[in-house]
C-alpha positions in Angstrom: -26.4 18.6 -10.9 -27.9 20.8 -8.3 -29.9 22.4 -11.3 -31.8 18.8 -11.3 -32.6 19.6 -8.0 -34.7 22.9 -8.4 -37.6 23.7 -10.6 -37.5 22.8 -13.6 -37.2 26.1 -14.7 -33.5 26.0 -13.7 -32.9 23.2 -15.9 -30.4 23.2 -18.8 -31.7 22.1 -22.3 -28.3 20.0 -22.6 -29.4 16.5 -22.7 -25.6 15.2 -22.2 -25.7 17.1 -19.5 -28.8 15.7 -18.3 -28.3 12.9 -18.8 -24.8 13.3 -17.2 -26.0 14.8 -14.2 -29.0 11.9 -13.7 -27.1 8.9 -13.9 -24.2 10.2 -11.3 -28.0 10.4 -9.0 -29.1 7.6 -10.4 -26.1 5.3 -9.2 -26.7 7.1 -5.9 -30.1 6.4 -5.2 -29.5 2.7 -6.7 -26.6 2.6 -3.5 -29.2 4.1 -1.2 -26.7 7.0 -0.9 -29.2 9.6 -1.3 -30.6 12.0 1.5 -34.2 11.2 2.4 -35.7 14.4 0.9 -33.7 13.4 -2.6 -36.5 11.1 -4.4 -36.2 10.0 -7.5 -38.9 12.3 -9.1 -36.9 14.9 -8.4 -34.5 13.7 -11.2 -36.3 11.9 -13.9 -38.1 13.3 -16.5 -40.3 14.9 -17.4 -38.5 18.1 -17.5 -39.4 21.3 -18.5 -37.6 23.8 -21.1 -38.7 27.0 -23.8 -40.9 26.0 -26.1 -41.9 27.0 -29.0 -38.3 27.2 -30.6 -37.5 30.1 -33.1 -36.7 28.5 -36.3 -34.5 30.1 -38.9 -34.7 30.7 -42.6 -32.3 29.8 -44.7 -31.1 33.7 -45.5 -30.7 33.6 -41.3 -27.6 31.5 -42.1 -26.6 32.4 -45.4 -24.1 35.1 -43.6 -22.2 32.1 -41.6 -21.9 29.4 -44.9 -18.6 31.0 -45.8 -14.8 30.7 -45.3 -15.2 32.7 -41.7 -17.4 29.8 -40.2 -15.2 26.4 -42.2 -17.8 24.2 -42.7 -20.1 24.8 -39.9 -23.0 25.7 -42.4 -22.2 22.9 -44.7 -21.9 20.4 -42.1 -25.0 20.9 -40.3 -26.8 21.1 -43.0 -26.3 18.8 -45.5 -22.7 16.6 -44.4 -22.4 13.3 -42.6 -23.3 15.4 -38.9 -26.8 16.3 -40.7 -27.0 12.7 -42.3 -26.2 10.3 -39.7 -26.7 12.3 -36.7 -29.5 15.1 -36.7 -31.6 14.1 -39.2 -31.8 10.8 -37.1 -32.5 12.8 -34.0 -35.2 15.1 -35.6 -37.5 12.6 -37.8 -40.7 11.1 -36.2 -41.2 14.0 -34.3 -44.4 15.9 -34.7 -44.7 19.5 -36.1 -40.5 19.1 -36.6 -39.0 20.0 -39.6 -35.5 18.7 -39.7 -34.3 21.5 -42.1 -35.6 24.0 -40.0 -33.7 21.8 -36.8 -30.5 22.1 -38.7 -30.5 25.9 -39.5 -31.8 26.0 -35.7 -28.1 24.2 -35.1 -26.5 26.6 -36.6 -28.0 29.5 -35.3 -27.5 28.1 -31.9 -23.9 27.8 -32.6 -23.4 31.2 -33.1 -25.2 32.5 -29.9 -23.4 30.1 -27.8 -20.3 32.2 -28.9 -18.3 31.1 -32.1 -16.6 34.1 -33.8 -14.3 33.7 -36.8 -11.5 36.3 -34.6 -11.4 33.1 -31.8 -11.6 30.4 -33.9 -11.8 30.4 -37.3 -8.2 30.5 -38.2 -8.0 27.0 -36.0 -10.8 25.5 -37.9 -9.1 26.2 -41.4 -5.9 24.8 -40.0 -7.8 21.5 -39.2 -9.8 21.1 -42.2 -6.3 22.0 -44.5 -3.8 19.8 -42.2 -6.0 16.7 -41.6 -8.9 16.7 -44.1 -12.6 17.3 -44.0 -13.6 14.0 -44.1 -13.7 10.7 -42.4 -9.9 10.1 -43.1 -9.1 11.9 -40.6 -7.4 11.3 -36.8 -10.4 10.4 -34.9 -8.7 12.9 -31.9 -8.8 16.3 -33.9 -11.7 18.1 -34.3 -13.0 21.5 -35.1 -14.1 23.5 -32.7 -17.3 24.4 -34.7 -17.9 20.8 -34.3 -17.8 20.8 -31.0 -20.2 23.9 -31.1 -22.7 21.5 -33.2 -23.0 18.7 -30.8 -23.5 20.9 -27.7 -26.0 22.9 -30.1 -27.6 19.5 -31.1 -27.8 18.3 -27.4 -29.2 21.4 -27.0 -31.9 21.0 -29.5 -32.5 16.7 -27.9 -33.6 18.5 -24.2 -36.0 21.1 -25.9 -37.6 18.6 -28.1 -38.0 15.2 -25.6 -39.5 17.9 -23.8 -42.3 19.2 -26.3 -42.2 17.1 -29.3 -40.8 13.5 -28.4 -40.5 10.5 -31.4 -43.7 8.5 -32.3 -43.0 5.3 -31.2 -43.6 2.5 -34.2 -45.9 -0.1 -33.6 -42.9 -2.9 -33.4 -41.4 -1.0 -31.1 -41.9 -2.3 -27.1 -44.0 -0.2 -25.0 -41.7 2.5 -23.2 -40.5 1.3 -19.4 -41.8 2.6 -16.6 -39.2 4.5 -15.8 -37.9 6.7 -19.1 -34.5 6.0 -20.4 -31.9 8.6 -22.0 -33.8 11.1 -24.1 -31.5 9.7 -27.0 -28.7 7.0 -27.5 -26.2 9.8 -28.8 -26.1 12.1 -25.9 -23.1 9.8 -24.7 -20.3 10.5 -26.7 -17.4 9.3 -23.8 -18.4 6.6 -21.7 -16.4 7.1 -18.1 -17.3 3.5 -17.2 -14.2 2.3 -19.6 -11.5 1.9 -18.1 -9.1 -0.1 -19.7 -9.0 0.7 -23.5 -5.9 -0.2 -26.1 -3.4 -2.8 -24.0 -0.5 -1.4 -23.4 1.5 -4.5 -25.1 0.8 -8.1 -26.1 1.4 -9.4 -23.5 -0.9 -12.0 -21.8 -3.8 -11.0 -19.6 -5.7 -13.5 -17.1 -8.8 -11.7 -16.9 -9.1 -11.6 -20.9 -8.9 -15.2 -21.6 -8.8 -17.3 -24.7 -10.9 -20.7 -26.3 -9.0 -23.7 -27.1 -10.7 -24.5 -30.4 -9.0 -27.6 -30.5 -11.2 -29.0 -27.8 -14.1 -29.8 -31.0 -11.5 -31.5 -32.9 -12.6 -34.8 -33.7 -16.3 -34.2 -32.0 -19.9 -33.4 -33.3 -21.8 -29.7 -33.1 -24.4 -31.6 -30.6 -21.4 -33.0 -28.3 -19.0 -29.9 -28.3 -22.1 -27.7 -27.6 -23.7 -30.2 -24.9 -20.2 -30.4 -22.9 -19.2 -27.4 -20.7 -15.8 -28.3 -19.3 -14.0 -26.7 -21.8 -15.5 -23.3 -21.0 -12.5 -20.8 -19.8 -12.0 -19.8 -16.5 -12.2 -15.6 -15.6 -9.5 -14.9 -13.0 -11.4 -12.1 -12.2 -8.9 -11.0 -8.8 -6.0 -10.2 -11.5 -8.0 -7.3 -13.3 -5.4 -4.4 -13.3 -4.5 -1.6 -14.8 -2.0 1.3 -13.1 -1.6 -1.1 -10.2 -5.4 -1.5 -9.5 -7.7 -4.0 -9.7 -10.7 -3.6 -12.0 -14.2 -5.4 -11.6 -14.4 -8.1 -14.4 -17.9 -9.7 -15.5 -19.2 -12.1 -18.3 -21.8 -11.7 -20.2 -24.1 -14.8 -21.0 -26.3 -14.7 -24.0 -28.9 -17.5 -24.0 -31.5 -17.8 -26.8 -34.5 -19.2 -25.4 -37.3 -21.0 -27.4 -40.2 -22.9 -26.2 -39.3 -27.1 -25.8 -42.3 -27.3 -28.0 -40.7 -25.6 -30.7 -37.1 -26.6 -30.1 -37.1 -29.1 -33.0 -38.0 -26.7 -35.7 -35.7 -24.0 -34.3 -32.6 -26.2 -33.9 -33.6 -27.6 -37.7 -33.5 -24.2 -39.2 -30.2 -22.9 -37.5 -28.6 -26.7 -38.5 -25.5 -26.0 -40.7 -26.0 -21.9 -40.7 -23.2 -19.2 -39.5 -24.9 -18.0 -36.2 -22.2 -15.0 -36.0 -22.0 -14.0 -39.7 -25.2 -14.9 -41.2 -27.3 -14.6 -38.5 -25.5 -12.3 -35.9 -26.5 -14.6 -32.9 -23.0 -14.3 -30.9 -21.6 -10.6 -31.6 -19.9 -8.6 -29.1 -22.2 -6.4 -27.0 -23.7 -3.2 -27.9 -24.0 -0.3 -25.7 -26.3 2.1 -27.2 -28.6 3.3 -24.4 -26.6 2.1 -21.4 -22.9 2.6 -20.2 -20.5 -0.6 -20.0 -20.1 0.4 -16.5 -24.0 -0.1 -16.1 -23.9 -4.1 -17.1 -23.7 -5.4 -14.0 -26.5 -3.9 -12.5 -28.1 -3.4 -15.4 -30.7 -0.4 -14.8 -30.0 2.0 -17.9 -32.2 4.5 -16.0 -34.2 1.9 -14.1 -34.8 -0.3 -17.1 -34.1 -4.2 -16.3 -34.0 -7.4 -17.7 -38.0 -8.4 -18.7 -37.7 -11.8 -16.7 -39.3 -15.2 -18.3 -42.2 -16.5 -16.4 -41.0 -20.2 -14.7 -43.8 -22.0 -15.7 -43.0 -21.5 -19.5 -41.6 -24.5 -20.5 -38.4 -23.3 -22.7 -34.8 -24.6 -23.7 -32.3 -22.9 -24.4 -31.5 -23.4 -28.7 -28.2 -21.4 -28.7 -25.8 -20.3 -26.0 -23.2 -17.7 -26.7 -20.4 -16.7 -23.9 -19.3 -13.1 -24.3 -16.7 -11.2 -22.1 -16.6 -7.7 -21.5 -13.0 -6.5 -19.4 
């Protein structure tokens, strides 16, 4: 963290551990826990990092796509990693070639320090024991792999650096103050924690809708009537003998009065959660789950709705995140 601190010449590529690094400041400077000569331009971006990269050639990797290296080349290159992951990182950047990223990935694996004496008879025990696939346990992993997503964080820094994405013209103009240099940089969220209950048994702060209260009543009536809504016992939130901040999350969808009627006619008899995926569970893609109740992401908040717009709310879905 001190790194952030310095010139920007100190600063690691690693956009994890930028991004890492920031948010622990970030929290900080949001609890006015910062000394004086700490401001906030001191951590944000822009940063600073080598530029131009060196990209390989294919024959600069051809020596690693063999048994020595399991998969590394393969997986980089042309597997679900390179599919779903860098390719996704690397388009809509200018003067990028996303081949030429992926060979760089690979490359960059090697000089970080994997050798086939350290860890290549681990990597072929992997692949043979548990698969090369999805099918898989999610909790073992090659240690090449691990290589690839430090050498593809990595590759995030020196790029949001020099070449960052052209923004679509759908997209919303970029806030004021710049968010995570990409939604995969957090792979463990520390902000969790509670995950898998520990048995079935009944918790307080996770409570449950009796459906049976719009028995017998019309959409309109269930909808306009609150009293059913469950109550949060937010004070018994524990896990290990500790309480646990609890918070709901309240999803209105707003629509001017003026065009309430139409909006209400077209959602009339359709499946708001299925069909039109107005009342799923929260996504966190840019943002920790830890962050909801203050909401920044990096200093991003809410856009507010100006009071003298006349609106009404056409759908309300109740959402709780323990």
């Amino acid at each position: 963290m001190g790194h952030l601190l310095r010139t920007p010449a100190d600063l690691t590529p690693n956009a994890a551990v930028r991004d890492a690094a920031r948010c622990i400041l970030e929290a900080a400077h949001d609890r006015g826990a910062l000394p004086a000569e700490v401001t906030p331009d001191r951590f944000r971006p822009p940063y600073s990092s080598t530029w131009p990269l060196t990209w390989p050639a294919e024959d600069d990797i051809a020596p690693y796509d063999n048994r020595d290296y399991p998969k590394l080349v393969h997986s980089a290159t042309v597997d679900d990693f390179f599919t779903y992951q860098l390719k996704h990182e690397l388009r809509d950047r200018p003067g990028v070639d996303v081949a030429a990223g992926a060979r760089w990935v690979v490359a960059e694996v090697i000089r970080l320090g994997y050798r086939p004496r350290l860890h290549s008879n681990f990597d072929g025990y992997v692949l043979g024991k548990y698969g090369p696939g999805r099918g898989k346990p999610k909790w073992i992993e090659r240690i090449g792999k691990k290589y690839q997503w430090i050498a593809l964080n990595r590759l995030i820094g020196h790029l949001s650096d020099h070449a960052p994405k052209t923004r679509s013209p759908w997209e919303a103009p970029p806030p004021a103050v710049p968010g995570p240099e990409s939604s995969i940089v957090r792979q463990v969220d520390p902000t969790v924690t509670e995950f898998e209950p520990a048995s079935d048994a009944p918790r307080p702060w996770v409570p449950a809708y009796d459906w049976d209260a719009k028995i017998g009543r019309a959409d309109a009536q269930w909808v306009a009537d609150d009293s059913d809504l469950p109550t949060i016992d937010v004070a018994s939130a524990e896990r290990d003998g500790r309480t646990h901040q609890v918070w709901t999350n309240l999803y209105t969808h707003v629509v001017s009065t003026d065009d309430l009627p139409v909006a209400l006619g077209e959602l009339e008899g359709r499946d708001l959660i299925n069909d039109l995926g107005m009342s799923r569970l929260p996504m966190s893609y840019n943002g920790y789950v830890g962050e909801y109740p203050f909401g920044r992401h990096h200093g991003r908040r809410p856009t507010s709705v100006s009071a003298s717009m006349p609106c009404a709310a056409a759908h309300v879905s109740v959402l709780v995140s323990a």
